[in-house]
Structure formats: C-alpha cells, structure tokens
C-alpha positions in Angstrom: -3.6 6.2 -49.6 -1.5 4.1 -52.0 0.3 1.5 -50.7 3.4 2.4 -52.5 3.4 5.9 -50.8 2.6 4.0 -47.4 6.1 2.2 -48.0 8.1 5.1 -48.5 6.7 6.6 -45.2 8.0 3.8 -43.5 11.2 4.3 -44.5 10.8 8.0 -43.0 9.4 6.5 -40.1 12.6 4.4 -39.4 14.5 7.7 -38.5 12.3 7.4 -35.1 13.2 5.5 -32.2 10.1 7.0 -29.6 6.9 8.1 -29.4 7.0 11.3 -27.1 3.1 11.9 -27.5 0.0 10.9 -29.0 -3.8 12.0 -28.8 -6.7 12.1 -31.2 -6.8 16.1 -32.3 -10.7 15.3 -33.8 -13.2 12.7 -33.9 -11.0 10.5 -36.8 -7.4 12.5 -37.0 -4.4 10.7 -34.1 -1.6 13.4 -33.5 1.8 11.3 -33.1 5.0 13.1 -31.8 7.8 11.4 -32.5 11.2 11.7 -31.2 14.5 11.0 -33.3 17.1 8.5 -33.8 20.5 9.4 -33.0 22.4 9.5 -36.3 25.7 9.7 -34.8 27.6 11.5 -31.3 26.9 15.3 -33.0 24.4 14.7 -35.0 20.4 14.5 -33.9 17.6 14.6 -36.4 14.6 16.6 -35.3 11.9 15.6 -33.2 8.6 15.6 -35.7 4.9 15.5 -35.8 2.7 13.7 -37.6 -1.2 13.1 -38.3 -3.1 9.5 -39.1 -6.5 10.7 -40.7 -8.7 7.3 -40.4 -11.6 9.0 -42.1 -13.0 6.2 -43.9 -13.8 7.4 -47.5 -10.4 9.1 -47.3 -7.3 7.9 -45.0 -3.9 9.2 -45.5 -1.2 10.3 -43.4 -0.2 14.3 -43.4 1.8 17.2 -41.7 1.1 20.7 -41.5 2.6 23.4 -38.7 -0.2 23.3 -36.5 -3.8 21.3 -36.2 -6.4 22.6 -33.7 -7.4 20.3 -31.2 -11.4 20.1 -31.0 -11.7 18.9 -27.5 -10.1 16.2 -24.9 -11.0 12.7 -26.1 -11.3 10.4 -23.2 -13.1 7.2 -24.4 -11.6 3.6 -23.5 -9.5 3.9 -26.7 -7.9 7.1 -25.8 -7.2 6.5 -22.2 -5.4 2.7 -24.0 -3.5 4.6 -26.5 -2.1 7.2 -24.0 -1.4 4.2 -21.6 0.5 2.2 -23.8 2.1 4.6 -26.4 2.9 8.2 -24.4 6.9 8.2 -24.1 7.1 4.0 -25.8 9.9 2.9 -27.2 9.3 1.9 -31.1 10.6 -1.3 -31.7 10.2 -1.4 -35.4 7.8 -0.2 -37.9 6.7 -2.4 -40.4 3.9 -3.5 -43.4 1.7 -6.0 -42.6 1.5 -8.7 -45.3 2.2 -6.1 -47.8 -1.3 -4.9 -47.7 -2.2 -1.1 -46.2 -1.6 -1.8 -42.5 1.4 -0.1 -40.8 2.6 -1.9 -37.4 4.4 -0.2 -34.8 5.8 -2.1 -32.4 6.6 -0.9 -29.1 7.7 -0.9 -25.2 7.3 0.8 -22.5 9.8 0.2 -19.7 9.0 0.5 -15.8 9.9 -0.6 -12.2 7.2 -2.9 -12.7 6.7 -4.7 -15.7 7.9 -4.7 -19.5 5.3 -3.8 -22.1 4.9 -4.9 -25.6 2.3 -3.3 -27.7 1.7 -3.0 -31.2 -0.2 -0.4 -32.5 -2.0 -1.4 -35.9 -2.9 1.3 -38.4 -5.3 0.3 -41.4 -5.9 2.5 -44.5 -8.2 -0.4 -45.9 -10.7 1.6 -47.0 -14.0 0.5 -45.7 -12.6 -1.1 -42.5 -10.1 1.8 -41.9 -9.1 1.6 -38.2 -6.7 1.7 -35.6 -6.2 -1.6 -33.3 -3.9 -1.9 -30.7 -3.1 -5.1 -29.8 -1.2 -7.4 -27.3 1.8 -9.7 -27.9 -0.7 -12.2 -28.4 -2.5 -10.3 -31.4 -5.6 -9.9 -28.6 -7.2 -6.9 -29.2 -6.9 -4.2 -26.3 -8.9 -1.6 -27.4 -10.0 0.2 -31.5 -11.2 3.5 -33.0 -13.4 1.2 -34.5 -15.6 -2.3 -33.1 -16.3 -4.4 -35.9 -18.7 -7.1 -35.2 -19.2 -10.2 -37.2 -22.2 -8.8 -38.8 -20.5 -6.3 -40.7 -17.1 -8.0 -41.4 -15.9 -11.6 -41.1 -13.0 -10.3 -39.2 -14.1 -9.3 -35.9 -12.5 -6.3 -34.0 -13.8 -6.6 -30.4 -11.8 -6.3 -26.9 -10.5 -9.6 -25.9 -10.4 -10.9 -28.9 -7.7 -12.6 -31.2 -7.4 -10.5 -34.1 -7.5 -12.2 -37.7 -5.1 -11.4 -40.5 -6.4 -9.3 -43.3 -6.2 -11.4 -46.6 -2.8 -11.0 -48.9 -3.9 -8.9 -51.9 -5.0 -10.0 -55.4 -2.7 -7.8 -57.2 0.8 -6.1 -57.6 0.3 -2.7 -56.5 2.3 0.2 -59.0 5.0 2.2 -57.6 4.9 5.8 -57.7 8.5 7.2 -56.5 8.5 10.1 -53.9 11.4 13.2 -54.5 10.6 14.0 -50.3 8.4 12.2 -48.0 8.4 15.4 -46.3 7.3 17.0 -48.5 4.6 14.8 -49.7 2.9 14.6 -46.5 3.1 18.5 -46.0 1.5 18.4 -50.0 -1.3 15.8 -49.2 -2.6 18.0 -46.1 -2.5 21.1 -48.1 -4.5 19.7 -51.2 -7.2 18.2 -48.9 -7.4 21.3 -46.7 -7.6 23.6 -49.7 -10.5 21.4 -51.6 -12.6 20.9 -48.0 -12.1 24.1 -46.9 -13.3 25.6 -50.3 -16.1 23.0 -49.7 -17.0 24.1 -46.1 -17.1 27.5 -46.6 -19.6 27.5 -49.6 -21.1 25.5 -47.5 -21.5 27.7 -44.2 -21.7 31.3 -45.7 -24.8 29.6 -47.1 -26.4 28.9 -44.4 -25.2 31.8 -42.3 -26.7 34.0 -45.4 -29.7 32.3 -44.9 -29.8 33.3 -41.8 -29.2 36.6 -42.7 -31.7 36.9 -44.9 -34.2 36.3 -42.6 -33.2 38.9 -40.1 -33.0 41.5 -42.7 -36.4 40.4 -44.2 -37.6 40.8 -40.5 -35.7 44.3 -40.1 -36.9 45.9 -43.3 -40.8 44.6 -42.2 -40.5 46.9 -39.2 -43.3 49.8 -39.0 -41.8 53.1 -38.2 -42.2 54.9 -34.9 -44.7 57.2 -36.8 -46.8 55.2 -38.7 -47.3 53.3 -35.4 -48.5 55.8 -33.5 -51.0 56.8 -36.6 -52.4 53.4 -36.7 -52.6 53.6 -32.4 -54.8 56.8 -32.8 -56.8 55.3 -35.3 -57.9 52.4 -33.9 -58.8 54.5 -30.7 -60.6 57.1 -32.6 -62.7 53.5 -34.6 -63.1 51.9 -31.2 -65.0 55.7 -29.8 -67.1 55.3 -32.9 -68.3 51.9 -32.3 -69.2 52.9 -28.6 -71.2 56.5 -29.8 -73.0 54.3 -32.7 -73.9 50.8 -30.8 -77.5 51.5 -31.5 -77.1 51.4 -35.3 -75.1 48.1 -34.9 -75.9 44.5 -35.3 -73.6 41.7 -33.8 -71.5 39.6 -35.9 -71.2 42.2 -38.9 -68.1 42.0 -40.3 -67.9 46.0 -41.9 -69.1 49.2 -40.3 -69.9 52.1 -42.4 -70.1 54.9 -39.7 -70.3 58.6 -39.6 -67.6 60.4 -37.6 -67.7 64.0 -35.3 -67.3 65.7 -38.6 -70.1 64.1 -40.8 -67.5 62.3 -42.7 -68.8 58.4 -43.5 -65.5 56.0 -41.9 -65.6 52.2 -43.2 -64.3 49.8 -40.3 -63.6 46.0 -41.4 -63.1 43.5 -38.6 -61.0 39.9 -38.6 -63.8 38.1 -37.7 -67.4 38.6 -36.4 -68.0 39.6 -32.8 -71.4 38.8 -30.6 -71.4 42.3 -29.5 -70.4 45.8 -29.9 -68.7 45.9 -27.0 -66.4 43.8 -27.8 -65.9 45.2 -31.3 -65.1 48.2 -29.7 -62.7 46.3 -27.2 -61.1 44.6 -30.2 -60.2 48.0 -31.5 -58.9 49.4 -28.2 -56.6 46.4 -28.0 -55.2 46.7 -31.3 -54.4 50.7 -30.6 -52.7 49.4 -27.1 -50.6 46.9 -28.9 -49.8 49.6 -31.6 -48.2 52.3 -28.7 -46.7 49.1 -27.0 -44.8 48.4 -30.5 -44.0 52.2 -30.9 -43.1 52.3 -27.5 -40.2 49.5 -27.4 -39.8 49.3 -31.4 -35.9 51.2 -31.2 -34.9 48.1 -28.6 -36.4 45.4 -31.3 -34.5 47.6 -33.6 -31.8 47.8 -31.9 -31.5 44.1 -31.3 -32.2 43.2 -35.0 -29.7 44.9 -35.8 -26.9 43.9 -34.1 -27.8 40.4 -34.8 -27.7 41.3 -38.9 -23.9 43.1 -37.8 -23.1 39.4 -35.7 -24.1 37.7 -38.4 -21.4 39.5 -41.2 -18.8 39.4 -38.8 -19.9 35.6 -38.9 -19.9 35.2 -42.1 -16.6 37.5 -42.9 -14.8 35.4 -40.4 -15.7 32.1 -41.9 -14.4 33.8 -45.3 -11.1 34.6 -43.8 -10.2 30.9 -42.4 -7.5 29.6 -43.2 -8.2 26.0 -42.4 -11.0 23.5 -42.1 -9.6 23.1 -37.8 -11.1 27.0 -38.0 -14.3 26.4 -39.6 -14.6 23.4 -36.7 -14.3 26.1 -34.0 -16.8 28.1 -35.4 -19.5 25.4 -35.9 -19.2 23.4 -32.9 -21.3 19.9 -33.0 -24.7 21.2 -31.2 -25.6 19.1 -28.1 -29.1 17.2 -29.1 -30.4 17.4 -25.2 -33.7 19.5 -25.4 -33.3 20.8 -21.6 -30.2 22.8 -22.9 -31.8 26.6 -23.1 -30.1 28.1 -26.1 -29.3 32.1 -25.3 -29.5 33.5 -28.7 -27.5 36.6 -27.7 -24.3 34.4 -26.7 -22.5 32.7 -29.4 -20.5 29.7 -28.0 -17.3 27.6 -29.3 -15.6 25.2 -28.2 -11.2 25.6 -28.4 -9.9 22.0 -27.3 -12.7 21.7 -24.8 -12.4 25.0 -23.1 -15.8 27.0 -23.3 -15.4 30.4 -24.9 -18.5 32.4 -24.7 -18.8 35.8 -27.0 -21.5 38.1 -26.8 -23.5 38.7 -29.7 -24.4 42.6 -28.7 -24.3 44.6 -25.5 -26.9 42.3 -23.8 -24.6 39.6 -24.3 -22.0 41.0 -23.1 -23.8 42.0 -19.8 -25.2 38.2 -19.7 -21.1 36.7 -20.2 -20.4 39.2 -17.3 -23.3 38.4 -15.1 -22.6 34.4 -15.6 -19.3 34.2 -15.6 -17.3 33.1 -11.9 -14.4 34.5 -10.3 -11.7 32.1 -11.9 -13.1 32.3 -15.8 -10.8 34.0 -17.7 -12.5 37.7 -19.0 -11.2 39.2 -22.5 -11.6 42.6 -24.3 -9.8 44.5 -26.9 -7.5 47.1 -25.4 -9.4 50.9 -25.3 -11.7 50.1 -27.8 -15.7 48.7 -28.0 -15.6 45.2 -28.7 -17.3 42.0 -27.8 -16.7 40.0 -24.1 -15.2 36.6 -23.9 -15.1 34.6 -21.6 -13.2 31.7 -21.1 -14.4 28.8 -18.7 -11.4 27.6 -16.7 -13.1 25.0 -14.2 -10.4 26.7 -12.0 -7.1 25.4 -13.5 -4.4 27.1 -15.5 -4.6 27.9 -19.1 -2.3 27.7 -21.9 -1.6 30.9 -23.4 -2.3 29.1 -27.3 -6.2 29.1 -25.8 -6.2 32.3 -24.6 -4.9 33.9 -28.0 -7.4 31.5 -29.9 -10.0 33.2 -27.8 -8.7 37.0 -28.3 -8.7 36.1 -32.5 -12.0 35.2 -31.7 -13.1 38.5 -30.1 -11.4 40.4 -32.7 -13.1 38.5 -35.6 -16.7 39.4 -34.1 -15.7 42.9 -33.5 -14.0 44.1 -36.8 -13.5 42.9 -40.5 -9.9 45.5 -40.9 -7.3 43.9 -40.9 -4.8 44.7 -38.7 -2.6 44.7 -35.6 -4.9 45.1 -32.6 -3.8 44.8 -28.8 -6.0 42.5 -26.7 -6.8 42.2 -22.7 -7.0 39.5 -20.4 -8.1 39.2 -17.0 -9.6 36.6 -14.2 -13.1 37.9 -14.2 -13.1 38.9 -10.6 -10.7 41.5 -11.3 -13.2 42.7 -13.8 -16.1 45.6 -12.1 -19.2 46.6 -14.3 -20.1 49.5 -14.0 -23.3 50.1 -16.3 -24.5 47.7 -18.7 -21.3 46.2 -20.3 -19.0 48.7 -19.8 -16.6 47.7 -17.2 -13.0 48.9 -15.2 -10.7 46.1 -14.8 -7.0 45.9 -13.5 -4.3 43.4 -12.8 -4.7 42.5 -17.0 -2.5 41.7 -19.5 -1.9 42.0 -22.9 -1.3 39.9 -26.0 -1.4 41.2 -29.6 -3.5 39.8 -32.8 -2.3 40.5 -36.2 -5.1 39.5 -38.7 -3.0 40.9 -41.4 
C-alpha cells in the first residue's frame, strides 16, 4: 500500500465517529463497520464497511458488497479486539510518524470505567501487523508476536511498544478522484488476479483427480469377460486335479491335454510345492473372478458417481465468483490422523457451521443416518439432488448460512444455470423411507438463481 494512498483514506476515515463492529472474516483480513458522523440536523452519511488485509507480502485496505466469513476466530487477539473496539467511540484517526501505520484512537464508555485504546494498524511490509495498545503504548494483545530475535522492536503482551523509525525518504503523491472508489478498485484487481490464480490452480488438482478415477473406470473388466475368465480358471484348476500324476511341483507352465484331446498351456505367478495347491490357486482366482462379476455394477456404480462429483466439483470451482468461494470449497484439512475421512461426504466449512453434502446416494443415506434432530436438512424442491446438512449445535441459524448451503447443493447437483427452488427442514421432521429417498414436512423454501 502506498503511503500517499494510506493518507487520503484517512481523510475518508474522518467522516466516522464509531466503530459499530469488528471481527477477522479470514486468517489475515479484519472486517471494520463503521458508523457515521453527523454532517448536520438532516443530513447523515451512511454507515460503511471496510476490510484491513495484513497479509504480509501484500497489505492494503479494500471494500467490496460482501466478504464470506471462514469461521469464528476466537484467539486472545480476537476476544481483545471485540472487547475494546465493538461499539468504541473513535477519537481520532491519525499517521504515525508519517510512516505506514494508521492509529485509531478510541473509548468505550461504561457504568464502570472509561477506556482508552488505540488500535495500531501497520502496512510495513515484513512486520505487517495489528497492535492494540494501552494509553501507556503497552501492548494488549497483536495479530502478530514479534520477538527480539526476529526484530529489534519487540511486539509481546505487556510490553512497551517502540516507535517504528521516521523514513529515509519523501514518499510521491499519487492523487485519488474517489477513495471509494479506489478501495472498491483495489479489492477487485486483487480478487480478479488470485482468483484467476486459484482456480488454475484447483481445476488442476481436481482434474488430477479425475483422471485417476476415469483411468480406474475405463480398467474395469466387463460382467462377461469376467465370468469367462471365472469358468476358465475352474475348467484349469479340474485339469490340474485329473492330471496330478503327470505333474512335478514347483513348475511354473503346464502343457495339459483337456476332455476333448485338445493340448491347454497353464502358466502360474509363481512355483507351488504341490499340485494341490496349484489347483487351489486356480479355484481361487475363478472365485475372486464371479465375486468381481458379481458386485462389479456397485463398483461401477460408485466410480461413477465419484467421476460425476468430481465435474460438478470442478464446474463449480469454474463458476466462483470470488476467492471467499474458492475458500469454502477447499477448506484447510485438519492434520489429526484419528480423523476417519468418509470419502462419500464432501465437507465445508460456511463461517464455522459444518455443511455436509453427499457425494452419491450412499452419502446421502450416511448425512441422514448421522445427522441429529436439530441439524438443519436441505434438498432441492421435487427434484433428485444431493443432501445437506447443516450442523446447528442446537442454536438458530442465519438465513445467509442456510442459502450458502442450498447454492451448495445446487452446485453438486446441476451445472444449468438457472432459477431452482430449494427445501429446508430440521432433520427430525425429515422420514427415510428407502435408501435416500425421504418424506419431510413442516419445510420451507428459498430460491437460488445461478443465472
């Protein structure tokens, strides 16, 4: 971020006398809602949002209508920063020894006490951060520690925080028609060049994947050939048994004459002691071979709907709109080994609700089975489709989860775009009847335009 750009977003900033709300939306990215100044008796300027992006290699400041919130961040820092800036009074905004660091200063007034906070924000490049500090410049809590091994200037609870050293040099001015506008500009060119980014890079590996599975699929022996191979190992494992006195142990080939005089060459993996267990080698290769035929359609079957999972996957990835999307679809993947991974569920993660889909009809019926009273059950309306679920832990959710979950079942069930009516339901009004297909009452029903 250049620091003349930082200056004229103070100047924006000035327009605000609160902060209503703040919270991190992602690991590096603070949500700050600020209310308005009153301009005069009739006249109130609107209450805005805006985003602090303390990624290190790139830090700016940017709006946009609407940024996804990965989960509920609950570290020290974020319990500090709701503490001491949810509904504050800004005292002033400022730059700190005209060097990248904005400084809100703030209040919050009680019954009790009178607070004063300042809230330090840092675009310094390596050391980006955000401190929050007390009158006495002692540091409360930071997205950041810095110890003294990295950094002469420690960042560490407790203590006093140093100045950052002035500058070297006289930074350029580069004059802004609309802050507004700016920051709207600076969220759409980074979003447009990492989303770009992000989705070359998922479609790859989600085609990799693919590959695989279609590899796999196309290897399959048909039902016919299996059942040939079946007989013919049971017709080779008979000959063995009516010719054991022509055979020595551990030979490796078998040239033997069949019912019909007709000379039958039989080649083994490896060399066996005795006949009888050449013959019992060839019995259990013709079991395994009617065992295959027998259950090859559900190996089919379940191939295939993985391949179909996989290019809804991969069409939905295409389709996003924004990196907060791509984020939902690749949730960070817990590194605990005891975690038993269901590979017929796929599971994301909307603000730090659980949303379970399934994959194909078993797991559907495995969302179903799991699922408890209170989770929240969803299916589009008349029509096949995959089951959500929703964990609620028994509390109430916000209908902006619940539609992020519907676009989610409608993105795994159908690449038309379209209008398409979706239901929702607790899952205990929701009775299965056989396999996945269910009757369910007491619903209702939101609709999802992917147009």
């Amino acid at each position: 971020m250049k620091l003349s750009h930082l200056k004229q977003i103070i100047n924006y900033l000035q327009n605000f006398s609160k902060i209503s709300a703040i919270h991190r939306v992602s690991d590096t990215i603070i949500k700050v809602v600020f209310e308005a100044r009153k301009i005069n008796k009739h006249d109130f300027c609107k209450n805005d949002e805006m985003y602090f992006n303390m990624q290190r290699s790139n830090s700016n400041i940017f709006k946009c209508s609407s940024y996804a919130r990965s989960k509920v961040y609950n570290a020290p820092f974020d319990v500090v920063l709701s503490k001491r800036f949810n509904r504050s009074n800004i005292l002033s905004v400022e730059l700190l020894n005209g060097d990248k660091i904005l400084r809100f200063k703030t209040t919050i007034a009680s019954a009790y006490k009178h607070e004063t906070t300042y809230m330090q924000i840092e675009f310094t490049g390596k050391y980006t951060n955000i401190i929050i500090l007390d009158e006495e410049n002692i540091v409360l809590e930071a997205l950041r520690h810095v110890d003294l091994f990295s950094s002469f200037r420690e960042v560490r609870v407790g203590q006093k925080l140093l100045d950052v050293p002035a500058a070297p040099f006289v930074a350029k001015e580069y004059p802004l028609d609309d802050v507004k506008s700016f920051l709207y500009e600076v969220y759409e060119k980074e979003q447009t060049a990492r989303l770009s980014s992000l989705k070359k890079q998922k479609i790859a590996f989600l085609n990799k994947k693919l590959s695989k599975l279609e590899r796999l699929y196309n290897k399959l022996d048909d039902e016919k050939t299996l059942k040939i191979k079946a007989e013919q190992y049971q017709h080779h494992g008979n000959l063995v048994l009516s010719n054991m006195q022509n055979i020595q142990p551990y030979q490796r080939v078998l040239t033997l004459q069949d019912y019909d005089g007709n000379s039958v060459e039989i080649e083994f993996s490896k060399a066996y002691s005795t006949v009888a267990q050449m013959s019992n080698s060839l019995f259990s290769q013709s079991k395994k071979a009617k065992q295959k035929a027998k259950y090859l359609h559900i190996e089919k079957e379940s191939l295939g709907s993985k391949i179909e999972h996989l290019k809804l996957f991969i069409h939905t990835v295409d389709e996003a709109k924004d990196v907060a999307k791509i984020s939902l679809l690749f949730p960070k993947q817990l590194k605990s080994k005891k975690i038993k991974v269901n590979d017929s569920i796929e599971v994301f993660w909307v603000e730090g609700y659980k949303v379970q889909l399934g994959k194909n009809e078993k797991g559907n019926i495995e969302v179903l089975k799991n699922a408890r009273a209170k989770d929240v059950w969803i299916h589009m309306k008349d029509r096949p489709s995959a089951h959500v679920i929703i964990t609620t832990d028994k509390q109430n959710l916000p209908i902006h989860i619940i539609e992020s979950a519907a676009r989610l079942c409608v993105d795994f069930t159908t690449t038309i775009k379209d209008r398409y009516l979706v239901d929702y339901t607790p899952r205990r009004e929701v009775t299965i009847q056989s396999g996945a297909n269910v009757l369910y009452n007491k619903y209702k029903t939101i609709e999802i335009d992917t147009r």
